[in-house]
N, C-alpha and C positions, 0 to 999 in steps of 0.2 A: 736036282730038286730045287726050287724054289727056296730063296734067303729066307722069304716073308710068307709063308704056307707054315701053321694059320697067321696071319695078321693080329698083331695083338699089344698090348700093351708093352710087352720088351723087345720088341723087334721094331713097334715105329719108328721109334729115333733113329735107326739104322737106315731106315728109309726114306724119311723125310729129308736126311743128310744129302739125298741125290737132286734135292728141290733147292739152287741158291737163294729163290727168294723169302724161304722159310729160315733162311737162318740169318739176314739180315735185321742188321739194329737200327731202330728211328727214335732218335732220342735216348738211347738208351734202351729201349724194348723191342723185345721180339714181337712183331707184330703177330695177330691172329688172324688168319685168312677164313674168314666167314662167310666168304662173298663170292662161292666158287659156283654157283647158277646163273653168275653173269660173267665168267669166263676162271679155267682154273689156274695154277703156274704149272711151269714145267721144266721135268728133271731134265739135267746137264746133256743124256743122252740125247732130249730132241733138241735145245738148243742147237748142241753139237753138228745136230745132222745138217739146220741152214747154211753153216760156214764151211762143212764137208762137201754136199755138194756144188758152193761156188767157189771152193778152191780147186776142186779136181776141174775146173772148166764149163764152162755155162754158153749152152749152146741151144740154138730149136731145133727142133722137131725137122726129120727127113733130109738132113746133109750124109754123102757119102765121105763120114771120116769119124773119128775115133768118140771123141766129144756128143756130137751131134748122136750118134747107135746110143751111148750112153745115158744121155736123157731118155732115150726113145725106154730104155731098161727100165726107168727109172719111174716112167711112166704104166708101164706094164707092170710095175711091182706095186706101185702105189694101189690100181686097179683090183691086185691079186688081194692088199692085205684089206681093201676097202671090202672085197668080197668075203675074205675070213670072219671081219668083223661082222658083217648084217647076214650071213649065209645065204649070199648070193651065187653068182655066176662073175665075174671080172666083165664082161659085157655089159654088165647092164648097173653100171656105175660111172656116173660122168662127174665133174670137178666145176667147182667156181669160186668167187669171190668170198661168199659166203651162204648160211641159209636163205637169208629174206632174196639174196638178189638173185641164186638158180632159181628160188621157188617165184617168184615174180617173173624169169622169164618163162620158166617152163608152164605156167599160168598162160600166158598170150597166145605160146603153141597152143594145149590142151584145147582149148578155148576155142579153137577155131572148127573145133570137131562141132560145138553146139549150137544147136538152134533155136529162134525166139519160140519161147513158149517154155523150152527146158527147165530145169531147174538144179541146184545147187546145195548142198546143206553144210554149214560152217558153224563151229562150237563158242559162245563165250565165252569158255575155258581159255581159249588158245592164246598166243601169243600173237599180233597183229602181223608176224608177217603170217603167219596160215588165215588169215581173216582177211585183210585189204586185199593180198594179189587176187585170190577166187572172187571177191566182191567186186572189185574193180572190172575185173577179166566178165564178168558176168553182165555187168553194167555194158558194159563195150559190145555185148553181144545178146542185149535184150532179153537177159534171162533169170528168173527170180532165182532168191537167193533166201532162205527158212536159216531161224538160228535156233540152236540145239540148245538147252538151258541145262541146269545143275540142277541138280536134283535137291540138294540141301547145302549146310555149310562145310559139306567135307569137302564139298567140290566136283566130287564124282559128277560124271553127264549121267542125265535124264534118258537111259536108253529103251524107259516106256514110251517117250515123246517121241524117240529116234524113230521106232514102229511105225509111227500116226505121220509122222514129215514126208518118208519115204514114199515112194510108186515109181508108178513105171516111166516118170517123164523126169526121175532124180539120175544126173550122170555125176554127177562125184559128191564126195562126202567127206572133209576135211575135218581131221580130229589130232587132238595132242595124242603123244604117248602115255606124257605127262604133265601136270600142269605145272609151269616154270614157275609159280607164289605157293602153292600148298602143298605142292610135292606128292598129291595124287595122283593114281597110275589110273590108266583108263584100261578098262576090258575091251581093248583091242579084239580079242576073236569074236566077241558077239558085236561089235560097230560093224567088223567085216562083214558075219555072217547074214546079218539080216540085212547092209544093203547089197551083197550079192544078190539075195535073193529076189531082188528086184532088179537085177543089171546095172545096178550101178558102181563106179570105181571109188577108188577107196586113198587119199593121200593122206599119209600119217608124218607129222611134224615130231620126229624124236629125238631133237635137241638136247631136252631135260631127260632123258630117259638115259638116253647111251651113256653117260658117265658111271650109270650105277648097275644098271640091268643088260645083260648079253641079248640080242633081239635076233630071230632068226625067219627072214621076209619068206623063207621057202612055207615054214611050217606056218607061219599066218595064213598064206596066201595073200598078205597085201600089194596093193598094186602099184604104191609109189611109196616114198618114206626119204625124207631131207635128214640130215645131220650135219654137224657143226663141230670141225675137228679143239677150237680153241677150248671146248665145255668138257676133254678128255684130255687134257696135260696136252695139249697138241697144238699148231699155228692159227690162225685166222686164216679156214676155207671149210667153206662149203661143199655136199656131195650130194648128190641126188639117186636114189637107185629108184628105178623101173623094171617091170617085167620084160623083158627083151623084145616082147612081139610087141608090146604097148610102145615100146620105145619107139621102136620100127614106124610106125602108123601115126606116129608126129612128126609135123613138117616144122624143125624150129628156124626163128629170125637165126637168119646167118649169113656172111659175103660169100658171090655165090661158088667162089672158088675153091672155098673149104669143105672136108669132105660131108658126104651126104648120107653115112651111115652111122649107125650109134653106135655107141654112145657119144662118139667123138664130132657127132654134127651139133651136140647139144654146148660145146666149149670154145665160145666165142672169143679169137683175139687167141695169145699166145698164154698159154697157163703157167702157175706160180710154180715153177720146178723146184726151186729151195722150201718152199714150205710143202711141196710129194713127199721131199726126202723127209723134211717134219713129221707129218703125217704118217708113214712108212714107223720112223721112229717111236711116234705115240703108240701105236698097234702092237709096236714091238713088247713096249715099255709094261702096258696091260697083261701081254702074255706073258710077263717076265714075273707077274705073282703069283702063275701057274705053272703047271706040270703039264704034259701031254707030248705024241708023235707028234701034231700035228699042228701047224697057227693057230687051227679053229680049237681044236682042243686043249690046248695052252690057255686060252682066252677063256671059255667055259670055266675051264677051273680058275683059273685066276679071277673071272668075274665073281665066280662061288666064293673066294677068297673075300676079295673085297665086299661083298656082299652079306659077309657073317660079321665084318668088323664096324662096315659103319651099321647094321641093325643095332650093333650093342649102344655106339655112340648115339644113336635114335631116342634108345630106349631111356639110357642116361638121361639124356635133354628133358623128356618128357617129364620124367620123373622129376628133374628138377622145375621142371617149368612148373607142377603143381603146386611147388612154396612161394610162389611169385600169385600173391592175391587178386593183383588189378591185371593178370594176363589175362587176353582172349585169344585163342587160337581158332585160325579159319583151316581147315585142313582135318584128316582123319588124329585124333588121339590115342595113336598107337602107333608100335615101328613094323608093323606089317600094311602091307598096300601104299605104301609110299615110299618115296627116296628119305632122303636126312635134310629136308627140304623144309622150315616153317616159317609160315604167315600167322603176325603177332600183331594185336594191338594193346597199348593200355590204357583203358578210360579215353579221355579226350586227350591226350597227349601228341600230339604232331610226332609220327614215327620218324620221321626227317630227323628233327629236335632230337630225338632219341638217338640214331643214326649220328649225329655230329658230335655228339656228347660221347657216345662210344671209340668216335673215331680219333679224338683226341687222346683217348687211353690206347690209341695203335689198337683198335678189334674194328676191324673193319666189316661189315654188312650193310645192306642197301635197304633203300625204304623208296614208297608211293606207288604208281603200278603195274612198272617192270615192263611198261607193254602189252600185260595181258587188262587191259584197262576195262575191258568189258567184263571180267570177272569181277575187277573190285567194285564195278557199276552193281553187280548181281549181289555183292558183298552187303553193298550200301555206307563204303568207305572211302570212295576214289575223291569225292569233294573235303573229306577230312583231311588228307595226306596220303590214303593208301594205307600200305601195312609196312611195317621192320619185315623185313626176310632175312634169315639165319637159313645157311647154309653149309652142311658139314658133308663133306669129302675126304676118302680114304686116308689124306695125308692129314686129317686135325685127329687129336689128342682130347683125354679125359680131360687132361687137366685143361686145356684152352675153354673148354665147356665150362669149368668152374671160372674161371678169368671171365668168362663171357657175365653169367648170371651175378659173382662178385660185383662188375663195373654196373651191368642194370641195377640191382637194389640201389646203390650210391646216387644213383643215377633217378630211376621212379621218389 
């Protein structure tokens, strides 16, 4: 049984004890990791794994000797737990550098299916790399490109517009899971459902999603979906899953010697074997706050884990956030339909300013517009500074929340 089942206020510190970076001192304080939607730390087990796998021997791919099988293992486990996580198939999961650069190239492939005239539909919501690759890729092949707006200031997309953009000449439809500034979740089954309905494919950018919410590509039926192992206690790499006959039916940039079936024709150049083992380890580490027979069912409950405890830290924030007079929150006010994700302004104050001033009291959080820069454009902030983004992940505490709002008031 699980140490950390439920997750709660006497059992974090137990937990967070396996994070080094959370128990290091700067200056004397424990800093506050607030800032875990622009990458999280990670326990000692993934660490462990990059130095594990380059001590037992570091070898590539297809030599007939001991080293070399062993990567090969290592690559097919990476595969298995990539498909635990998204309730895929191990097939139809490829590796890269990161999110923006699979989805930039797997864009170029894609891309080559469409014809002038086609068209495209891409969310403001998104973070730019789901935005530039399709628009670029688009541009390169004569083919318009509709942008999906917000419906208000929670952030949610406009999915009466989505109806009106779609027909039959729309071949993909790029949308967040969630939005990486306001921590809104998008209604994924109704983006897919109605642009199936017109034949169009569906890439879902779930970046900001996977740290908090378990996603399972079978039961969407979605047809592509990027993640980013560093936003889940894990290394810097990218993964890309496809439905396995979609995968099949793209011809990606590649030397022509390298194989030509998928998912492994999509992995250009020799891949990060110590951050597999990384990876492999983060997958682990998730299922390790559940219970279950099985990876996937480990994950499930342990995502349900983590999922009861940061709603509560949500709900906390919020609550506190209503004693703070000059706050404006861009995002739903409530800890349902969102991560622990908020977009904050105060008055005219330079969120930056705000951000620096925190960061001197060691609370670290980011400000301006994350990248998703067409959302703060929709906001009508992106020329002010953007927003402060507080972000709270499994590993923060009650009490960091009160440190948090303590150093704002001092601070507004």
């Amino acid at each position: 049984m699980s140490s950390y089942s439920p997750l709660n206020r006497n059992n974090i510190q137990a937990l967070r004890a396996q994070f080094p970076a959370l128990q290091r001192e700067v200056k004397g304080v424990t800093p506050v990791y607030l800032d875990g939607p622009g990458g999280t730390q990670m326990p000692d087990s993934v660490i462990d794994a990059f130095s594990s796998y380059l001590k037992g021997g570091n070898s590539n791919l297809g030599g007939k000797f001991q080293v070399s099988q062993e990567t090969v293992d290592l690559v097919t486990k990476a595969r298995e737990s990539a498909a635990a996580l998204l309730g895929s198939e191990p097939n139809e999961v490829f590796f890269g550098a990161n999110m923006t650069s699979v989805t930039f190239s797997f864009s170029r492939a894609l891309s080559q299916q469409w014809e002038e005239g086609d068209e495209v539909i891409v969310s403001v919501a998104d973070h730019g790399a789901n935005r530039s690759s399709w628009i670029m890729a688009a541009k390169d092949r004569g083919v318009t490109v509709h942008h999906l707006p917000i419906k208000d200031r929670s952030g949610a997309l406009d999915l009466d517009t989505l109806g009106t953009l779609l027909s039959e000449k729309t071949k993909l439809v790029a949308v967040t899971a969630a939005s990486n500034i306001t921590g809104t979740i998008t209604d994924l089954e109704a983006v897919i459902a109605k642009s199936h309905a017109v034949g169009a494919k569906v890439f879902v950018d779930a970046v900001h999603l996977l740290p908090h919410q378990l996603l399972d590509v079978k039961a969407l039926n979605v047809d592509f979906l990027a993640g980013s192992a560093y936003k889940f206690y894990g290394p810097h790499l990218g993964f890309l899953y496809g439905k396995f006959d979609l995968l099949s039916a793209v011809a990606p940039y590649k030397v022509e010697p390298a194989p030509s079936f998928a998912p492994n024709s999509f992995e250009t150049g020799t891949l990060n074997f110590e951050a597999l083992s990384a990876f492999v380890a983060s997958v682990e580490y998730l299922a390790s706050l559940g219970d279950g027979d099985t990876l996937r069912s480990q994950l499930a409950d342990g995502y349900n884990n983590l999922n009861q405890y940061e709603s509560a830290l949500s709900a906390y924030f919020l609550e506190k956030l209503e004693a703070i007079e000059a706050a404006e929150l861009f995002g739903i006010n409530d800890a349902e339909g969102r991560t622990a994700t908020f977009a904050l302004r105060f008055g005219e104050r330079d969120p930056m300013e705000i951000a620096e001033a925190l960061g001197k009291q060691q609370i670290y959080v980011w400000s301006g517009h994350l990248y998703a820069d067409k959302l703060t454009d929709a906001f009508g902030v992106t020329d002010k500074g953007g927003i402060l983004r507080v972000g709270l992940m499994h590993y923060n505490t009650f009490e960091e929340i009160d440190r948090f709002f303590d150093a704002l008031k001092s601070i507004l």
